[in-house]
C-alpha positions in Angstrom: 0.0 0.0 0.0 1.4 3.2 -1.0 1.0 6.2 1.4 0.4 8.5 -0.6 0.1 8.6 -4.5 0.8 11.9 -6.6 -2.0 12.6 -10.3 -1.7 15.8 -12.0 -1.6 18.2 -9.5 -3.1 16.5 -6.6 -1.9 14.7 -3.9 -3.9 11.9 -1.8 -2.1 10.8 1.5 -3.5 7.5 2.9 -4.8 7.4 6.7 -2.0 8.3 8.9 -1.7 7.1 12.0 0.4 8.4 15.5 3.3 5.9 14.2 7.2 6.5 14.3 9.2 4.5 13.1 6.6 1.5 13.8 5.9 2.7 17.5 2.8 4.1 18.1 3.2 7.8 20.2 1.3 9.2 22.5 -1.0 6.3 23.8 -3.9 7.8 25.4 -2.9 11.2 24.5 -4.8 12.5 21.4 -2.9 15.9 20.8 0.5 13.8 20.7 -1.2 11.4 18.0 -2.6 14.0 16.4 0.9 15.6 16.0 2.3 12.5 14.5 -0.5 12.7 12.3 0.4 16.0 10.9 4.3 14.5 11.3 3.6 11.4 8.9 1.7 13.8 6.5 4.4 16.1 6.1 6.8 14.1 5.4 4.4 12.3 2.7 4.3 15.5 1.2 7.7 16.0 1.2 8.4 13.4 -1.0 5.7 14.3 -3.4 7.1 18.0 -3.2 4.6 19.7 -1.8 3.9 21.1 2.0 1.5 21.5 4.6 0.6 24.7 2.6 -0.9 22.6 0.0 -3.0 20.7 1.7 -7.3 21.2 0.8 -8.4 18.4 2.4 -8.4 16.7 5.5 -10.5 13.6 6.8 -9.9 12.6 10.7 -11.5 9.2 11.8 -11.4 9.5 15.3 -12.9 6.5 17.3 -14.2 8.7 20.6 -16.0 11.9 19.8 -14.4 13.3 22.5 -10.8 13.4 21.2 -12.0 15.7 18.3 -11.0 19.3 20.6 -7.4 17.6 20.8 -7.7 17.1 17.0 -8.8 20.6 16.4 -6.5 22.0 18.4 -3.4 20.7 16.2 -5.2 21.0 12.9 -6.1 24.6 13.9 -2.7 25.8 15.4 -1.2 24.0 11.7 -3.5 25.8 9.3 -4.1 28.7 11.1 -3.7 31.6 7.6 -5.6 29.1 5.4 -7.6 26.4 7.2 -8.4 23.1 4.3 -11.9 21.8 4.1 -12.6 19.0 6.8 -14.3 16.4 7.7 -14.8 14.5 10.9 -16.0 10.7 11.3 -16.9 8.9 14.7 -15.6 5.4 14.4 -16.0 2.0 16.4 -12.6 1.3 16.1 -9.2 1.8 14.1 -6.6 -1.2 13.5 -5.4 -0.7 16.7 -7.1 0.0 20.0 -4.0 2.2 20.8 -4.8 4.5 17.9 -7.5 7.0 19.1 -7.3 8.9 15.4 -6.2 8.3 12.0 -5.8 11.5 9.4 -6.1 11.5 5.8 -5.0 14.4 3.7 -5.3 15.5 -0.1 -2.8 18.3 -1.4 -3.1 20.2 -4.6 0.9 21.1 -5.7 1.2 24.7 -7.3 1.5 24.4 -11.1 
């Protein structure tokens, strides 16, 4: 599975999850996972050549409802001059029971 794949201009970044290096960060702590969200999602657009700036999208599956402040508070502090579109989903659960959020991004690179 790739995670993310580059078509024209856009970017889609598969569901990222608080993982580093295959350890999961921040158990029980949804700002830290949220940060390694943002962390995994950078770097995918990295490689693709683009940056948080290009980001329009973002899709958080979170599996509490409760969590989505600690969410918001990340995204929000991220994107702060120019917020993407969002969207929000309450999930039973994620592969894990340690991950409390997964993020998905799309990015459209300047032409």
């Amino acid at each position: 599975m790739s995670q993310g794949v580059a078509r024209g201009g856009l970017i889609h970044i598969s569901g990222q999850v608080s993982l580093d290096q295959g350890k999961v960060v921040g158990i029980g702590d949804a700002v830290a996972q949220a940060r390694q969200c943002f962390v995994n999602i950078e770097e995918v657009l990295r490689l693709a050549g683009a940056t948080l700036d290009d980001v329009v999208a973002l899709r958080c599956y979170l599996v509490d409802a409760r969590h989505y402040a600690d969410y918001a508070l990340v995204k929000n502090a991220l994107f702060a001059d120019n917020p993407p579109c969002g969207t929000a989903v309450v999930v039973k659960e994620l592969l894990s029971p340690d991950f409390l959020l997964e993020v998905e991004a799309v990015a459209q690179r300047s032409l």
